[in-house]
N, C-alpha and C positions, 0 to 999 in steps of 0.2 A: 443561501442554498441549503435544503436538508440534506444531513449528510446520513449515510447509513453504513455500517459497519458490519460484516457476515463473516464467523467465526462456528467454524462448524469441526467437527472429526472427522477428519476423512478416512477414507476408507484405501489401505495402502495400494496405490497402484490401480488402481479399478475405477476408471473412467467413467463409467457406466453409472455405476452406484453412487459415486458424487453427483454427477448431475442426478440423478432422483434424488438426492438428500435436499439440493440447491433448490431443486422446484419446488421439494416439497415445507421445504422452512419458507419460501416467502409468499405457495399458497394457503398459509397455517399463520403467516405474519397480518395483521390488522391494520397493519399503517402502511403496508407495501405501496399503499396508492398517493401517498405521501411523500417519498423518497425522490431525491432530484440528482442523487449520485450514489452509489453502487459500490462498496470496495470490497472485494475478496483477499484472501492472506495467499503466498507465494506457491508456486505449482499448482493450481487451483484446482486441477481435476486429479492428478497422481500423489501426492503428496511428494516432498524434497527426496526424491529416490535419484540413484546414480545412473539409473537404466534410460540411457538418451533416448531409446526409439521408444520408451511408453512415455514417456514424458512430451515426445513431439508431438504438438496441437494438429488436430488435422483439418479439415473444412468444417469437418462435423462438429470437431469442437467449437471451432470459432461461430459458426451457426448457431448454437445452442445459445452464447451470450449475448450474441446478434438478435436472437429470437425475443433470450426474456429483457431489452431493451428496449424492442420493438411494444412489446405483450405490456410491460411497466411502465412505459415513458420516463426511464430514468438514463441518466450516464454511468455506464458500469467502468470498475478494472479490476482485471484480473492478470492471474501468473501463469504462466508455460513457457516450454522453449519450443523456437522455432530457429531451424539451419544450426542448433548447435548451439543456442544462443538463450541464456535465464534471464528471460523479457517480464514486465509487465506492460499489458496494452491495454488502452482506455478506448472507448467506446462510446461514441452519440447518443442522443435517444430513436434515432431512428437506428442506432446497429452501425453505423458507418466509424469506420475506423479514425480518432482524432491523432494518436500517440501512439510508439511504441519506444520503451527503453531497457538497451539490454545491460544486465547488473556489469559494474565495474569489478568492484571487488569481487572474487570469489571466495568460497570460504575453502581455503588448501588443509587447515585442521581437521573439516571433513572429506576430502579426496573430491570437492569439485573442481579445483581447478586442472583436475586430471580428467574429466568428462566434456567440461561445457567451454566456450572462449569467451574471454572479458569483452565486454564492452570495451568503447575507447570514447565516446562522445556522451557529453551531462544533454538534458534536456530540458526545455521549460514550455511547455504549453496554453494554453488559452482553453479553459472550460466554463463557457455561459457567464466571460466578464473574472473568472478568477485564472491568475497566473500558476500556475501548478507544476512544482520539479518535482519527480518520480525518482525512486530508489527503492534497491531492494536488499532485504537481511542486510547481512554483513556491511554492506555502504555504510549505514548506521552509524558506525564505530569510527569513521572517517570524516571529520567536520570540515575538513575542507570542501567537500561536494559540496556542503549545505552554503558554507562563506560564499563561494568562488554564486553561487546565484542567490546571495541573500538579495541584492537589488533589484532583484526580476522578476522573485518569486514573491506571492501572497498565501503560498499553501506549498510545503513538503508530504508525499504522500508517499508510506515506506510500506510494503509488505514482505511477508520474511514469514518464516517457519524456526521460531526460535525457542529452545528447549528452555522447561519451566525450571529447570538449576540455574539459569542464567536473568529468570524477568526481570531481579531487580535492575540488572544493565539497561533489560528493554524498556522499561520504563521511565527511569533515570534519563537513559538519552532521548527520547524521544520528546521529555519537559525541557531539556538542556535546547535540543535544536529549536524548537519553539520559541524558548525566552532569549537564546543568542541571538538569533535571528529575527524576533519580532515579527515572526511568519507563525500560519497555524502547521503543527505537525498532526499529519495524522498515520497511526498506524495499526496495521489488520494481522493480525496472528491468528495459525489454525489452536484447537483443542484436541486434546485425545492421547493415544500411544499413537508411537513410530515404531515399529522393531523395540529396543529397549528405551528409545528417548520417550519422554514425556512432554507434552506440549499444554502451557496453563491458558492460554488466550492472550487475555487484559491489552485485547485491541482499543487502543485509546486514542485520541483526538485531545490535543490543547492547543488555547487560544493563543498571540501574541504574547500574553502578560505570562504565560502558562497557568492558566487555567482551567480547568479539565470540560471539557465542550459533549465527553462521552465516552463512558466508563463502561467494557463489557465485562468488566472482571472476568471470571471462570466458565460460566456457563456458555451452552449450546446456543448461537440462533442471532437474526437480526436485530443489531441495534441503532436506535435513530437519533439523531438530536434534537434536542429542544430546543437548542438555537442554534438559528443558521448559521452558517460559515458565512461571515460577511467583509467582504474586502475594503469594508471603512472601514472597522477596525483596526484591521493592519495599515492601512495610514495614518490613524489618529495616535495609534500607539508609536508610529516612528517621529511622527513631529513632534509629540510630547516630550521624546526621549530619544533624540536622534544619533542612537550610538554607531550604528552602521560607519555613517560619515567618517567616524572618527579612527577607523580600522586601518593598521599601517602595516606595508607589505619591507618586512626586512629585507636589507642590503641580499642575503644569502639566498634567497629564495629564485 
C-alpha cells in the first residue's frame, strides 16, 4: 500500500481555509494519483483548539474527505470531534466510513481533559488486507495501547498536534512502538504556529525493524512512500524474531 502523509499549517480555527489549503496541496501534488491511503495530523480542519463547537465536524466537513476520497481513490484519515469526542476516522475509497477512534488519553497538561471525553475502547481495523490500530497525540506516550494489540495489529497509525520543543519524544516513540512491536508506526503531525506553540512536523512512517519508510521532516505538503507498507513484512519480521510470544503479564497487573 502507498502510504501518503499531509503535513500542512493550518490555519487557527478556520475550517474553511484548511480545506483550500487541503485541495490545494494535492491538486499541486504529482503523485496524488498514486496514493492508496491518506493520513492527516489531529483536528484536521481547526487545528488542537479548546473551543468544542468549531472543532465539531459537521456533514460538510465530513463531505469534503468523503469527496476527495471519492475524487483520488485513496483511503483517507483524518481528526475532529464529534459528540464531544477527539476522534480520528478513516475513510474507503469510495468516502464510506471504515473506523472511527476516540483518543483515550487526553492531554490535562493542556486543559483537554476539561473540554472533550476519553475514549474507553482500543480499536483494530481492516484496510485493504492490513490490520490497522489508531491513536491519537498523547496515547503515544502510553505503550500499553500499542502491547495490549501488538498481535492484531500490522500497522499503528497516530495523529497528534505535537509542539516542536517536544519532537524528539515524537520521534523517539513513534521508532520505539515500531521496533517493540514489530508493527509499522506511522505518524502525521501539523506544521506552523498555534497561538505561541510551534509545530515542526516530521510526520514519520517506520518499518517493523524501525526503519524509516517516510521522512517529512519540516516542510509544508504531501509525502509518499517509496515503499509500500506491506503486511509480509510484519510477518517475516515476527517469525525471525519472535519477541511478542515471549511478553509476560506480571502477578500485579
Amino acid at each position: 500500500m502507498k502510504l501518503a502523509l499531509c503535513q500542512y499549517d493550518q490555519k487557527w480555527e478556520d475550517k474553511e481555509a484548511n480545506k483550500k489549503k487541503i485541495a490545494y496541496l494535492l491538486a499541486t501534488c504529482k503523485c496524488a494519483g498514486d496514493i492508496d491511503w491518506l493520513v492527516f495530523s489531529e483536528m484536521t480542519l481547526s487545528g488542537f483548539t479548546m473551543d468544542t463547537a468549531v472543532a465539531e465536524l459537521t456533514d460538510e466537513d465530513h463531505a469534503f474527505f468523503s469527496g476527495l476520497a471519492a475524487e483520488y481513490n485513496f483511503n483517507v484519515s483524518y481528526g475532529g470531534v464529534e459528540k464531544g469526542y477527539n476522534n480520528l476516522i478513516t475513510l474507503d475509497r469510495k468516502g464510506k466510513r471504515v473506523n472511527t477512534y476516540s483518543k483515550i488519553h487526553l492531554y490535562a497538561f493542556g486543559g483537554e481533559d476539561k473540554h472533550y471525553t476519553p475514549g474507553t475502547k482500543q480499536e483494530v481495523f481492516e484496510l485493504e488486507g492490513l490490520s490497522v490500530m489508531p491513536a491519537v497525540c498523547f496515547d503515544l506516550r502510553f505503550p500499553y495501547l500499542f502491547w495490549n494489540m501488538a498481535k492484531k495489529a500490522d500497522v499503528y497509525v497516530v495523529i497528534a498536534a505535537w509542539p516542536m520543543r517536544r519532537s524528539e519524544h515524537w520521534m523517539t516513540l513513534l521508532r520505539a512502538r515500531a521496533i517493540e512491536n514489530q508493527a509499522y508506526c506511522i505518524g502525521v503531525n501539523r506544521v506552523g504556529l498555534e497561538g505561541k506553540l510551534e509545530y515542526s512536523g516530521n510526520s514519520m512512517c517506520f518499518d517493523p525493524l524501525g526503519k524509516t519508510v517516510v521522512d517529512a521532516g519540516t516542510a509544508e505538503g504531501i509525502f509518499i512512500s517509496e515503499v509500500p507498507v506491506d503486511k509480509g513484512l510484519v510477518a517475516k519480521s515476527r517469525e525471525r524474531f519472535p519477541f511478542i510470544g515471549e511478553r509476560k503479564v506480571f502477578p500485579w497487573q
